[in-house]
DOTORVO-756675 format. One line per 3 residues: number of its first residue (from 1); their letters; for each residue x, y, z of N, C-alpha, C. Coordinates in pm, whole numbers. Example, Ala and Ser with C-alpha at 12.3 -4.5 7.8 and 13.67 -1.06 7.14 Angstrom:
% DOTORVO-756675
1> as> 1319 -569 780 1230 -450 780 1320 -330 780 ~ 1285 -225 708 1367 -106 714 1290 3 787
***
This chain:
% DOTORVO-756675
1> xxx> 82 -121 0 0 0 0 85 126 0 ~ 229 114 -14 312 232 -2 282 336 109 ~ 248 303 252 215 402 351 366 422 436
4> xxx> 367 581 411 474 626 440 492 579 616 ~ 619 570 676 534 494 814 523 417 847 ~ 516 293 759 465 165 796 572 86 761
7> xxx> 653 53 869 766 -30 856 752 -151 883 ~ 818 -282 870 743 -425 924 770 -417 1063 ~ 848 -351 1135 804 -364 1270 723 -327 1337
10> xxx> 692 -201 1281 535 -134 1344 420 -257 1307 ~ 444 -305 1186 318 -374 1141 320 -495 1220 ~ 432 -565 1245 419 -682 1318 383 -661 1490
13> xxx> 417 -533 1541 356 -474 1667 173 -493 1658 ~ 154 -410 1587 33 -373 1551 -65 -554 1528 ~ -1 -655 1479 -53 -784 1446 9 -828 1566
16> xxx> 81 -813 1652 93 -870 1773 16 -836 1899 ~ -25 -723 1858 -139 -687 1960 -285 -688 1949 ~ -299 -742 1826 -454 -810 1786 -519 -660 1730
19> xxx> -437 -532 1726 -486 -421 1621 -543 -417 1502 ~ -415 -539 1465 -473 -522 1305 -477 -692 1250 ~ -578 -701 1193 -579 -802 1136 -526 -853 961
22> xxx> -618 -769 939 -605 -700 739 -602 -566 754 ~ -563 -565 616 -522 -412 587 -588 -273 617 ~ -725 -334 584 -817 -274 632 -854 -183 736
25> xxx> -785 -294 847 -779 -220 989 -704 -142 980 ~ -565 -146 963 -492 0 942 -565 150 903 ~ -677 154 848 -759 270 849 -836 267 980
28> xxx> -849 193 1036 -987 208 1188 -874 222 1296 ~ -760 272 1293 -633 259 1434 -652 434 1448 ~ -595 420 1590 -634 574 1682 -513 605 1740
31> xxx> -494 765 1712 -373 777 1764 -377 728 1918 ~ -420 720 2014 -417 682 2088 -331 515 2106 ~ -422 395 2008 -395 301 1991 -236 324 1958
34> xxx> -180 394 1850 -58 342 1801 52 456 1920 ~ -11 558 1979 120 573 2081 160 495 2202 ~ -5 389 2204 90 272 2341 135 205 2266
37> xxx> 230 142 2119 313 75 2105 453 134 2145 ~ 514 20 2141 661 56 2205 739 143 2110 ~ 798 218 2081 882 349 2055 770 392 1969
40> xxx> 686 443 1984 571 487 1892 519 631 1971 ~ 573 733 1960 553 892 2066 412 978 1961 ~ 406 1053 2011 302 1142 1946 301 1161 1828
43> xxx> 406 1188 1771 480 1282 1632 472 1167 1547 ~ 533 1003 1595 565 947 1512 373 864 1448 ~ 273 888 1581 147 817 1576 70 959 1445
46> xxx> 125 1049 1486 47 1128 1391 94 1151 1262 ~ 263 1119 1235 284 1059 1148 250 987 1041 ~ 219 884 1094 173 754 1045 45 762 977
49> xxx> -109 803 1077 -203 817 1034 -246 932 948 ~ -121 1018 930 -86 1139 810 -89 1041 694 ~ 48 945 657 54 862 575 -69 764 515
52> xxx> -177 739 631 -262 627 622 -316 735 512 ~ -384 796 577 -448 922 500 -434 975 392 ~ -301 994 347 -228 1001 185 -259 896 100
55> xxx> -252 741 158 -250 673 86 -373 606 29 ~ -505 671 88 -615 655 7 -618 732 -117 ~ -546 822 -141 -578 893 -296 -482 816 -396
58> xxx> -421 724 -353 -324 709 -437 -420 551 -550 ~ -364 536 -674 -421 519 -762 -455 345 -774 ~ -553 304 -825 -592 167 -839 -482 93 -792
61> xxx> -394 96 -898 -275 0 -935 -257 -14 -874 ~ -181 86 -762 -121 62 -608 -142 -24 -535 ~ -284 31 -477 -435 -70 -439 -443 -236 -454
64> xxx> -391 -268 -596 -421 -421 -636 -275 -464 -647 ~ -212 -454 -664 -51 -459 -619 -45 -522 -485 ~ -50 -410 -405 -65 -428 -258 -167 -477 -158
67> xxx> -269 -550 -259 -323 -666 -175 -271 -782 -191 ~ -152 -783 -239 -93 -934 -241 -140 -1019 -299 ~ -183 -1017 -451 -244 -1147 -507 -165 -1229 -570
70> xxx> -125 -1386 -580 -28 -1417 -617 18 -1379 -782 ~ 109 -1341 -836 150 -1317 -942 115 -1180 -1009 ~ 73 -1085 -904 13 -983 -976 150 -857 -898
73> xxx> 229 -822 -949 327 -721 -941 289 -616 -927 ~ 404 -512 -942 352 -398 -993 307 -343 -1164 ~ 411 -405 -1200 422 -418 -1368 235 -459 -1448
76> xxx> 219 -565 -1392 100 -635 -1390 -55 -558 -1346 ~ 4 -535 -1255 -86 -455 -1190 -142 -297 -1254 ~ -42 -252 -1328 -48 -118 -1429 -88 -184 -1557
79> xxx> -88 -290 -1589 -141 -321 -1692 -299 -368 -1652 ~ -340 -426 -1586 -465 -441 -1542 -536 -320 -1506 ~ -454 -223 -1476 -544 -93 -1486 -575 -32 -1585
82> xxx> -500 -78 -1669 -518 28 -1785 -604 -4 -1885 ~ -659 -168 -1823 -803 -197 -1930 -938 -220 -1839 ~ -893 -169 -1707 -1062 -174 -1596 -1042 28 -1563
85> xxx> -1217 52 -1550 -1207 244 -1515 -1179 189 -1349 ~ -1258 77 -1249 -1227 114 -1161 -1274 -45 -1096 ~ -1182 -42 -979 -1263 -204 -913 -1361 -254 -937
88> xxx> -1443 -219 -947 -1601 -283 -988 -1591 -311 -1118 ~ -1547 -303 -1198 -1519 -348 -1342 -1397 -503 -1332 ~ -1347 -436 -1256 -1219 -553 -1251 -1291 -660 -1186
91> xxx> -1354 -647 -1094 -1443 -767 -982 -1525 -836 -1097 ~ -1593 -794 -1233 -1669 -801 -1308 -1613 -884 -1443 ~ -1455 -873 -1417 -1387 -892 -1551 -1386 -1106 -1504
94> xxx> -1414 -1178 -1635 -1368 -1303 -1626 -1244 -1348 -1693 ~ -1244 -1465 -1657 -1091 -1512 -1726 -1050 -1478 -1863 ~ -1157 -1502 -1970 -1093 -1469 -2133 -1073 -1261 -2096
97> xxx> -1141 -1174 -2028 -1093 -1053 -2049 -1010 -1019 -1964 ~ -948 -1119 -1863 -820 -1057 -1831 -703 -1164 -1921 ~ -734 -1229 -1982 -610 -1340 -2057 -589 -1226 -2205
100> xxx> -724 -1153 -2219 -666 -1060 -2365 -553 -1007 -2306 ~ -540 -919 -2222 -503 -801 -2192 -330 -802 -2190 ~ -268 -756 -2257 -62 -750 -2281 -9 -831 -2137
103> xxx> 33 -903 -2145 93 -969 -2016 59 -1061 -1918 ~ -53 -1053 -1953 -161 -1103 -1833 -181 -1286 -1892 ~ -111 -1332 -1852 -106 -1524 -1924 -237 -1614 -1859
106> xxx> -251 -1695 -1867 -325 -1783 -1751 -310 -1783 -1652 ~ -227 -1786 -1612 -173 -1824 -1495 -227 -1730 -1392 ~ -150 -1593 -1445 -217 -1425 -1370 -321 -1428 -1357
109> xxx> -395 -1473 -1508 -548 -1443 -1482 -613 -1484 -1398 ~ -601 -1647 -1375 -662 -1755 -1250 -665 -1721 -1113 ~ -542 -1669 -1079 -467 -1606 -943 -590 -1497 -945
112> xxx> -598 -1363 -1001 -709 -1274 -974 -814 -1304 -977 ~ -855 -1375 -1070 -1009 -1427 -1051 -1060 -1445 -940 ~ -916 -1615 -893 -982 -1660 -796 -991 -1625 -635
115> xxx> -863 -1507 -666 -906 -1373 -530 -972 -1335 -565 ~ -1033 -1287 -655 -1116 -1168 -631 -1284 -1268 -589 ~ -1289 -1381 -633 -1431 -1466 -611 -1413 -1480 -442
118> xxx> -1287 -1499 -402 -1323 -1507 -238 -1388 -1426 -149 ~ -1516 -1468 -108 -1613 -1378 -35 -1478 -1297 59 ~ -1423 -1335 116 -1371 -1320 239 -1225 -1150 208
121> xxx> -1238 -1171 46 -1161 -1027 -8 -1241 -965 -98 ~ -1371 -1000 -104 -1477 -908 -151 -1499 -831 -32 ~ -1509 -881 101 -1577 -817 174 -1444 -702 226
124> xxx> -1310 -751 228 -1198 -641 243 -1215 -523 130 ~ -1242 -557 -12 -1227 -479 -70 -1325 -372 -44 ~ -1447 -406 9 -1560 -320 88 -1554 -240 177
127> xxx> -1473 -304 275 -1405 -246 417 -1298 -111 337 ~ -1257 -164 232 -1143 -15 202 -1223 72 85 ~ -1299 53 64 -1359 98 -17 -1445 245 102
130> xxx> -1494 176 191 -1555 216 321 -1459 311 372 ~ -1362 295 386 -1253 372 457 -1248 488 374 ~ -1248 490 189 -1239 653 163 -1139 592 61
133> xxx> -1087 446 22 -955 452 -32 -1001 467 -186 ~ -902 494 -293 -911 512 -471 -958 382 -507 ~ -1104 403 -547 -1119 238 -650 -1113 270 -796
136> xxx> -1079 379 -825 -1075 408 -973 -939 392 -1079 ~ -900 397 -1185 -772 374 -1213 -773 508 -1336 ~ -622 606 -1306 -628 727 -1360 -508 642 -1491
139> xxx> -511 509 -1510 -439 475 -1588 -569 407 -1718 ~ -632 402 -1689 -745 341 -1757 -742 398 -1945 ~ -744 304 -2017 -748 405 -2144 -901 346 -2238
142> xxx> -974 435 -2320 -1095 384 -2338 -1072 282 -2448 ~ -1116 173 -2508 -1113 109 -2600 -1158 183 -2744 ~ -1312 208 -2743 -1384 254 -2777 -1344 366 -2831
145> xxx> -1251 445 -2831 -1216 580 -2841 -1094 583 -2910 ~ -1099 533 -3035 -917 542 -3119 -899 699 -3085 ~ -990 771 -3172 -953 906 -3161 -885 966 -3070
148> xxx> -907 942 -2879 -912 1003 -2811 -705 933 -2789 ~ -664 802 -2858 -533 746 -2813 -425 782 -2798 ~ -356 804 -2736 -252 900 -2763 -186 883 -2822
151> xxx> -102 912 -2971 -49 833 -3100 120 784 -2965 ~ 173 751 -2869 227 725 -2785 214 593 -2736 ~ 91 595 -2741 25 463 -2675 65 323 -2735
154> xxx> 163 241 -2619 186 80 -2730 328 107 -2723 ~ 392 212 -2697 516 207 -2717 631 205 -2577 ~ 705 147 -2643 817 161 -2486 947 192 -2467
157> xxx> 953 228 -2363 1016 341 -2318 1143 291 -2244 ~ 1274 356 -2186 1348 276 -2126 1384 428 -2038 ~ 1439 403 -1926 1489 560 -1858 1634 498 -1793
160> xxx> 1721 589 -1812 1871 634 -1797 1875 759 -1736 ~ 1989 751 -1631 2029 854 -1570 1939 975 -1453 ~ 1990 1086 -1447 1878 1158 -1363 1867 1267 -1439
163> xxx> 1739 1298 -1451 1692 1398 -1521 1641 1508 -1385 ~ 1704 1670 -1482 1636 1796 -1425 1536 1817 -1296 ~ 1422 1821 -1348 1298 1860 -1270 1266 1711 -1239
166> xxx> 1246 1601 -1321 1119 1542 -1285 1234 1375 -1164 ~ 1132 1311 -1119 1206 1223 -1065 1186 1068 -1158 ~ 1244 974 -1154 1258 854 -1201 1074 811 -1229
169> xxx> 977 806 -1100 877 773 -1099 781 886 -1169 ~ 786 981 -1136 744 1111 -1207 707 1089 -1354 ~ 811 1045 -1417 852 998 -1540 796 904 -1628
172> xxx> 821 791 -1501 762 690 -1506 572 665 -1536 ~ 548 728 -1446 380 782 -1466 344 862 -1558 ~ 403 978 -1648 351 1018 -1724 387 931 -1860
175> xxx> 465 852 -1835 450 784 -1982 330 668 -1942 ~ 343 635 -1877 263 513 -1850 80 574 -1839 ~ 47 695 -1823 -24 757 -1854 -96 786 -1966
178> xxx> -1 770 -2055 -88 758 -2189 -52 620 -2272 ~ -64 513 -2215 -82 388 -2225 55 304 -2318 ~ 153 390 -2274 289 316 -2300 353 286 -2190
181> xxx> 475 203 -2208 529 108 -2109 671 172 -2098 ~ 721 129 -1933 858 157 -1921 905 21 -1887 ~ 1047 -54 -1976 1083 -133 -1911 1239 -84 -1887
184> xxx> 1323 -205 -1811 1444 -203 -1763 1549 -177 -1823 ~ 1546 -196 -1973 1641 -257 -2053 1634 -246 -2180 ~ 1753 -178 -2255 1706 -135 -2395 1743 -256 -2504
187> xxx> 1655 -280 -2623 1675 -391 -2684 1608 -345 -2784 ~ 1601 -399 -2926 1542 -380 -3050 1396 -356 -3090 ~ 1353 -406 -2940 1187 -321 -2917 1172 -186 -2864
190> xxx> 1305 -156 -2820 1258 -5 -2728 1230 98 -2866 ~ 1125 190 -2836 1121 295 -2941 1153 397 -2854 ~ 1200 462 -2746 1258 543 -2689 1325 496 -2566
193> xxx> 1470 654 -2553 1514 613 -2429 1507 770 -2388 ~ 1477 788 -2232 1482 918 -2215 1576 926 -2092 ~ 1673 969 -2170 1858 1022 -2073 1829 1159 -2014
196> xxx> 1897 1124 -1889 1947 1256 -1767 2100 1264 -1773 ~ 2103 1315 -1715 2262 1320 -1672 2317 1194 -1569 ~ 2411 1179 -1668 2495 1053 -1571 2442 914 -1632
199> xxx> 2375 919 -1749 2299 810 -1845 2433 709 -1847 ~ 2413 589 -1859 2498 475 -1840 2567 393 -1998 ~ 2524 261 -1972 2547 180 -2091 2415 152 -2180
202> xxx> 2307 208 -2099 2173 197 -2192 2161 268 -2261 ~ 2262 391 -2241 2248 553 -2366 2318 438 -2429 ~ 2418 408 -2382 2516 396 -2520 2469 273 -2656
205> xxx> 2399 187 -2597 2337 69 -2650 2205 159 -2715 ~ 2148 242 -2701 2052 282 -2771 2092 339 -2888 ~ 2214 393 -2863 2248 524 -2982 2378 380 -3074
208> xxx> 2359 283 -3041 2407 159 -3131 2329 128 -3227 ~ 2173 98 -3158 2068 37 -3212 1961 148 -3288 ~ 2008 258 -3308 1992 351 -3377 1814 406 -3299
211> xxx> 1795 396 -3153 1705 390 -3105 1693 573 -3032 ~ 1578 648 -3090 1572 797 -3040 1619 808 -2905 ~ 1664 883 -2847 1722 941 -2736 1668 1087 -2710
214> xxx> 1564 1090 -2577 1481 1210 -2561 1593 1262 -2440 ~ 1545 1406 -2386 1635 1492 -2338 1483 1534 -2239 ~ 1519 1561 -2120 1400 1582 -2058 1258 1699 -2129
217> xxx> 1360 1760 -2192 1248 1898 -2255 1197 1814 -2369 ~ 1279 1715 -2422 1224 1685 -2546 1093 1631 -2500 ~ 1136 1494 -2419 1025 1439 -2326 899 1478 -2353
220> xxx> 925 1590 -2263 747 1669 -2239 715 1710 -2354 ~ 811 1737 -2437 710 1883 -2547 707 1727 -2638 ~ 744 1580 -2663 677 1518 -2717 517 1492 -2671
223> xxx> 523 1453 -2531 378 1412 -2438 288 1516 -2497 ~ 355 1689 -2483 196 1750 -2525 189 1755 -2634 ~ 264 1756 -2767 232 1781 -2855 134 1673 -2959
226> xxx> 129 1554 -2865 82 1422 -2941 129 1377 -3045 ~ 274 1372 -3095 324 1359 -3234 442 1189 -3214 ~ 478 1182 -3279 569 1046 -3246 504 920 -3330
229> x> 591 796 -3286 480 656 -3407 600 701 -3515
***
């Protein structure tokens, strides 16, 4: 769930004292509750439930990631968002429409299904749903809508070095935003690499494979201008 705060020792405190069971509970805890744990003072309890609090806006993917379903990553998990608008679609989706979807094999698909059919994480997903947390996915892209695609979309991306303003993830999300991919590693599929300073052996292997090389400004003024393909 990426909650700033939540280290495994707090969490195993918190499950050692019958606080928390599922994740869930982590939204129903009181500052009160988390300053009688042991090194747990005011600052660090209000802390924490600062973090709890952040981490309901944060986006689907996150969300289904971090309920732990077997085989579902993060990687996976951004791809499953990007063909459901929001949980209730995904709860709705069966095996052949998550086996279409880029990545998603049998195997993945079975694993979600057959969490998501368990009464017993229908009713969690309720409980956080209850709490205030994101069931929607801001990665979602419409089918239905060539027009609306971003001529971007389908393509992938590789990142080198540190760039200017934006950070690694920063980056990361706005490409993945308009329904292209970042992977690790540049190879004869990458159609871009976007270098910072201090870019490695992946600049250099790109500009082998005769593969574009963006510059952070280029970056953006490609994203708005919708041009590329």
């Amino acid at each position: 769930m990426d909650i700033e705060g939540g280290g495994s020792v707090l969490i195993e405190q918190l499950v050692a004292r019958g606080l928390v069971l599922d994740v869930a509970d982590l939204y129903r805890l009181t500052q009160v509750e988390l300053e009688s744990l042991e090194r747990m003072g005011e600052k660090s309890a209000r802390n924490f439930l600062a973090g709890l609090e952040k981490s309901k806006s944060q986006d689907l993917w996150r969300l289904l990631f971090g309920l732990g379903i077997l085989h579902v990553g993060a990687g996976v998990a951004k791809t499953i968002c990007r063909h459901v608008r929001d949980m209730q679609a995904l709860m709705s989706c069966g095996l052949p429409e998550l086996v279409s979807m880029p990545e998603v094999g049998g195997v993945i698909a079975e694993s979600v299904v057959s969490w998501l059919e368990d009464t017993r994480n229908r009713q969690l997903i309720h409980r956080l749903e209850s709490a205030g947390l994101t069931m929607c996915s801001s990665l979602f892209i419409e089918a239905d809508t060539p027009s609306d695609r971003h001529p971007l979309a389908g393509t992938t991306w590789v990142l080198t070095g540190t760039l200017p303003t934006l950070t690694r993830q920063q980056a990361c999300e706005r490409i993945e935003s308009i329904g292209a991919k970042v992977v690790g590693s540049v190879s004869q599929k990458t159609n871009y690499v976007l270098a910072g300073e201090a870019a490695g052996s992946k600049l250099t292997k790109a500009q082998d494979l005769g593969i574009e090389v963006l510059d952070e400004a280029a970056f953006l003024a490609l994203l708005a201008s919708k041009v590329g393909l």
